[in-house]
C-alpha positions in Angstrom: 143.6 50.6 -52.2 143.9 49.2 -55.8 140.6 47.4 -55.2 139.1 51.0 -54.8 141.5 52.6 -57.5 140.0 49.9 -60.2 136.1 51.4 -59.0 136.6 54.5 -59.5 139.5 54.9 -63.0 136.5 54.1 -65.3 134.9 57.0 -64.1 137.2 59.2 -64.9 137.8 57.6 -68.2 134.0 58.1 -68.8 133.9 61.6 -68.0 137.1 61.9 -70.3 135.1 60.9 -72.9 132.8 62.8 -72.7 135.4 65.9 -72.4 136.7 65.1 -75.7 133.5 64.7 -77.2 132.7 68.0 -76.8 136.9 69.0 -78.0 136.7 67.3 -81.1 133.0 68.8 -82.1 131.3 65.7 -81.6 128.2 67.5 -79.5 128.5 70.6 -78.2 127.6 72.1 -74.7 123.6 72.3 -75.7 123.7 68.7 -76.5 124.6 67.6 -73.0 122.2 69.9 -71.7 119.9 68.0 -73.2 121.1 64.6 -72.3 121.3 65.9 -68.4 118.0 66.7 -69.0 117.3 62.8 -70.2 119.0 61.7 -67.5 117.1 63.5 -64.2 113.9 63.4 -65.8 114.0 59.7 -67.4 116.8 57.5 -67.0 117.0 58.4 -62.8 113.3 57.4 -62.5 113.5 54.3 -64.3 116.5 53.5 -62.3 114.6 54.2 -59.1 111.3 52.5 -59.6 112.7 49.5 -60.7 116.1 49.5 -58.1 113.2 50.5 -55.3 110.5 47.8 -56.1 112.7 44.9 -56.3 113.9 45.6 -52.7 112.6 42.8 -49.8 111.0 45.0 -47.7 111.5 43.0 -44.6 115.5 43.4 -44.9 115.4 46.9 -45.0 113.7 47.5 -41.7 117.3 47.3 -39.3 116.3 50.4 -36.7 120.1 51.0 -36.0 121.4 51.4 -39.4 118.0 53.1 -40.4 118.3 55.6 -38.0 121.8 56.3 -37.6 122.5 56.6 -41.7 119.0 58.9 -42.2 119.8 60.9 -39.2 123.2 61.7 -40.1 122.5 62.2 -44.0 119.4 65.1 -42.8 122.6 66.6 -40.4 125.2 66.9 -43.2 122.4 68.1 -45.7 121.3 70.5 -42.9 124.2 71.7 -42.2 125.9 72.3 -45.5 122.3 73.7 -46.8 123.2 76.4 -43.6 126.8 77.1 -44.4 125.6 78.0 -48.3 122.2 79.4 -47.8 122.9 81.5 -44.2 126.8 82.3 -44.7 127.4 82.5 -48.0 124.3 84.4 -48.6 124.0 82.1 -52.2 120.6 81.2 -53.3 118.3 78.4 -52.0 119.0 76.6 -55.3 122.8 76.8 -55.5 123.0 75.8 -51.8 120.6 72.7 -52.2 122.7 71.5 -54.7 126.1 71.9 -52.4 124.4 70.2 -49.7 122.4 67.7 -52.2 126.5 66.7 -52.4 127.6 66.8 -49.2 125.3 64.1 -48.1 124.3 61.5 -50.6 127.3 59.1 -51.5 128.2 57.3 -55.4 126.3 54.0 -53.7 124.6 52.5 -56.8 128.0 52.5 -58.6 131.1 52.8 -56.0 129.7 51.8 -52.8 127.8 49.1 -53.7 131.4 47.9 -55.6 133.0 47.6 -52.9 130.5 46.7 -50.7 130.1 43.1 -52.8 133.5 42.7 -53.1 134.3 42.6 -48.9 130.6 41.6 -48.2 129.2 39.4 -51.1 125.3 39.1 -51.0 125.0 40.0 -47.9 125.9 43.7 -49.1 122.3 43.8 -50.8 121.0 44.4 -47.4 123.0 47.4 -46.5 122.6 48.8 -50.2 118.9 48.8 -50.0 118.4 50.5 -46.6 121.1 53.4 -48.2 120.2 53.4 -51.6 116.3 53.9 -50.0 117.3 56.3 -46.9 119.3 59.1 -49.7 116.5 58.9 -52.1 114.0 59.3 -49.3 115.6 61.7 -47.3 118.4 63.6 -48.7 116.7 63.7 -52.6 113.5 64.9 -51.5 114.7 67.5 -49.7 116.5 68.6 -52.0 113.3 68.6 -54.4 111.8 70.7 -51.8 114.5 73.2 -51.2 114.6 73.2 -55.0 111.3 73.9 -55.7 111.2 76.8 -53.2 113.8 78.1 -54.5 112.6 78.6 -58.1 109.2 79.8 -56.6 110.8 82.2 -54.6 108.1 81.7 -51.8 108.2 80.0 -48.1 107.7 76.5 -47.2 104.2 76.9 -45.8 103.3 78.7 -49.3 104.7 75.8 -51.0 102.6 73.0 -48.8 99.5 75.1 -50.0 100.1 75.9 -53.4 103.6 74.2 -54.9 103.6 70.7 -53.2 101.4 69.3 -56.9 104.9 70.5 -58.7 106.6 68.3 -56.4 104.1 65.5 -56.5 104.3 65.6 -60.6 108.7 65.6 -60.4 109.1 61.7 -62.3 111.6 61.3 -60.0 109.2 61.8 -56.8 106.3 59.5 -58.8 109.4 56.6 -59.1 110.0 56.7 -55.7 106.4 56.7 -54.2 106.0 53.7 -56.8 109.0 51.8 -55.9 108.4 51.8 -52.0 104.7 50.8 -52.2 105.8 48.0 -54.7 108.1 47.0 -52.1 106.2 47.7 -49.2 103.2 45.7 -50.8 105.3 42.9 -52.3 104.2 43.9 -55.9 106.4 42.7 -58.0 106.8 44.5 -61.7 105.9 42.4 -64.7 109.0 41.0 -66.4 108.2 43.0 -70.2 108.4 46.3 -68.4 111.5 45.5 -66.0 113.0 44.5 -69.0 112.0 47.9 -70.7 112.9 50.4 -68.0 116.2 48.6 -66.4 118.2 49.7 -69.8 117.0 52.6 -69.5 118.2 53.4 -66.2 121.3 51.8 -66.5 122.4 54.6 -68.7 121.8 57.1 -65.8 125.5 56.7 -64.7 127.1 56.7 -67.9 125.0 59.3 -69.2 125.8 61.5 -65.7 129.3 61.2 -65.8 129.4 62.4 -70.0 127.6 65.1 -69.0 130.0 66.1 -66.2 133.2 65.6 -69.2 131.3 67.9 -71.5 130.4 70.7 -69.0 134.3 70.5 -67.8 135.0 71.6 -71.6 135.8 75.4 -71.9 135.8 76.1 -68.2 139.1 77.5 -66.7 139.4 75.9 -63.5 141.7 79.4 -62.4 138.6 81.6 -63.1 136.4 79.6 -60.4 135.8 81.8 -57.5 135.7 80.0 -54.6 136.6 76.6 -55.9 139.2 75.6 -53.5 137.1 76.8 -50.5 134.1 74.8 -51.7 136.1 71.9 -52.6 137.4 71.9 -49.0 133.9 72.7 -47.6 131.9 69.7 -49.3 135.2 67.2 -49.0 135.2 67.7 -44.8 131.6 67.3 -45.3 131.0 64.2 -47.2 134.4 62.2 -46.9 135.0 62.8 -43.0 131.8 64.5 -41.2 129.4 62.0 -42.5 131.5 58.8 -41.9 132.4 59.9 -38.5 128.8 60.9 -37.4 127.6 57.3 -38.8 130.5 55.4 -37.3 129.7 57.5 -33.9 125.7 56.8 -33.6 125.8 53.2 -34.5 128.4 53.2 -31.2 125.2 53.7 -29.4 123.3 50.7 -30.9 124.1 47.4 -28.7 123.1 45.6 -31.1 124.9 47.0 -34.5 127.6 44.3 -34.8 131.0 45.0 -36.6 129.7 44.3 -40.3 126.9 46.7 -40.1 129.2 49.4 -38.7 131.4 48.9 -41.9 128.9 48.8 -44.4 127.3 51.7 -43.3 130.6 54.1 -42.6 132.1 52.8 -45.9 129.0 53.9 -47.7 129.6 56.9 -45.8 132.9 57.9 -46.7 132.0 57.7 -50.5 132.1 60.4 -52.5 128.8 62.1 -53.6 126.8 60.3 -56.6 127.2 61.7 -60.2 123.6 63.7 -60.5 124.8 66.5 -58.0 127.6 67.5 -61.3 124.4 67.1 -63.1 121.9 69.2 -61.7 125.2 71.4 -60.9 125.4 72.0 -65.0 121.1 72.6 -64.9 121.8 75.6 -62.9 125.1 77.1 -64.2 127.1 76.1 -61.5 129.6 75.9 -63.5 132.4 74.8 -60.7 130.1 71.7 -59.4 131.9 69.2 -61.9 135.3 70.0 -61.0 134.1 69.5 -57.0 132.8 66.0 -57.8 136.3 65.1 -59.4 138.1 66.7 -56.4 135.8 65.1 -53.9 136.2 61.4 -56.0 139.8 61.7 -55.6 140.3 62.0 -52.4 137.7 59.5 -51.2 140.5 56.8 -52.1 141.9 57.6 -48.9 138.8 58.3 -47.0 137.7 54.4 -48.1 141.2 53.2 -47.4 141.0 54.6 -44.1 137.5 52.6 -43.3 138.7 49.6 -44.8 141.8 49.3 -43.2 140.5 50.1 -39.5 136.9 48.7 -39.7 137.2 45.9 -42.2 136.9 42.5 -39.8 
């Protein structure tokens, strides 16, 4: 537990940060619009073209963690996009974000963590199939569900007439680029690694400011609904998705112990920093304090995996 403790206090010191930042006048609330902004449209493509295209391909081809991580990622997604969206009546857009959360883990920063520290170099495999499966399943999506959502019109409508604004979202064009790299064993020159890696390095740091400075201001009391959506996402993302991974690799003869940690301990983490992010894009103004919630208690969600699957 104090492995998992050390992960996850610097990011709460980093969204600290950048909740005083905003106290003491530093930036204001416009500022980390802006810098969210940076972050989806910018730093998160860098990140992904480059984390994407330096995958081996032939490593990230396992057919039972493929398919039971993917499958269960599009359940949770589905079914939280469902609860929000058929339920709760909210809009399209507010409930792809919820289920955006429910379903897509903290893998590039926590999981992969603590994956390296019980796994060493052998947790590149299972990072890459994850890190490849949330970005092509669960992100695009959410693009989607996004992108109907704003154009108020139906799927169909948006395969006829919407699907170039999808096709032109930087992050869709890093993706597409990153798995053909891969795919095709391209391998990105050295000057331009070199240029984009810093740049997507500073997606996490940036993500997690911009969570601090949209806490700022906000009374936590006035949140309708927080404690029911806390609740709601938590189930979701820290005990659904970990047991519906842990259940379908059970069917796989031939998923052996460490694969069945790796991928319910990437499971049970708690969702990655861009769903506060995008949460801030849209005024929800309760998404930050949900991630925080969520990160908390997947110290005892990871302790639980570890203790009982760790070999």
């Amino acid at each position: 537990m104090l492995d998992i403790i050390r992960l996850i206090i610097p990011i709460f010191i980093t969204i600290l940060l950048g909740y005083l930042t905003v106290s003491f006048g530093l930036l204001n609330k416009d500022h980390f619009k802006a810098m969210g902004l940076f972050v989806i449209k910018v730093a998160l493509p860098c990140m992904l073209i480059v984390s994407i295209s330096s995958q081996d391909f032939t490593t990230l081809l396992q057919v039972p963690y493929l398919v039971s991580f993917g499958l269960v990622s599009f359940v949770v997604f589905s079914i939280a996009l469902f609860i929000y969206f058929k339920l709760f009546k909210q809009s399209l857009t507010h409930a792809s974000v919820m289920a955006m959360g429910s379903s897509m883990s903290n893998t590039g920063f926590i999981g992969s963590g603590l994956l390296y520290l019980f796994l060493g170099e052998k947790a590149a495999i299972y990072f890459g199939m994850s890190f490849l499966l949330e970005n092509f399943i669960v992100f695009l999506l959410f693009l989607i569900c996004l992108e109907i959502g704003k154009s108020k019109t139906t799927f169909k409508n948006i395969l006829k007439s919407g699907i170039l604004s999808i096709i032109q979202n930087p992050i869709v064009i890093a993706l597409f680029l990153g798995f053909v790299f891969s795919a095709c064993d391209i391998v990105l020159p050295h000057i331009l690694i070199k240029a984009l890696q810093p740049i997507g390095q500073t997606a996490m740091p940036l993500g997690l400011l911009v969570i601090g400075g949209s806490l700022y201001g906000i009374s936590i009391a006035s949140q309708s609904n927080l404690a029911r959506d806390a609740m709601i996402i938590s189930t979701l993302k820290l005990i659904l998705m970990p047991l519906l991974v842990y259940s379908l690799f059970l069917l796989f003869p031939s998923a052996d112990a460490e694969m069945i940690f790796a991928g319910t301990l990437l499971a049970s983490v708690s969702m990655v920093g861009i769903f506060a992010v995008f949460g801030q894009q849209y005024e929800m103004q309760k998404v930050p304090a949900i991630l925080l919630i969520c990160t908390l208690c997947s110290i005892l969600s990871l302790s639980t995996v570890i203790h009982f699957l760790h070999v």
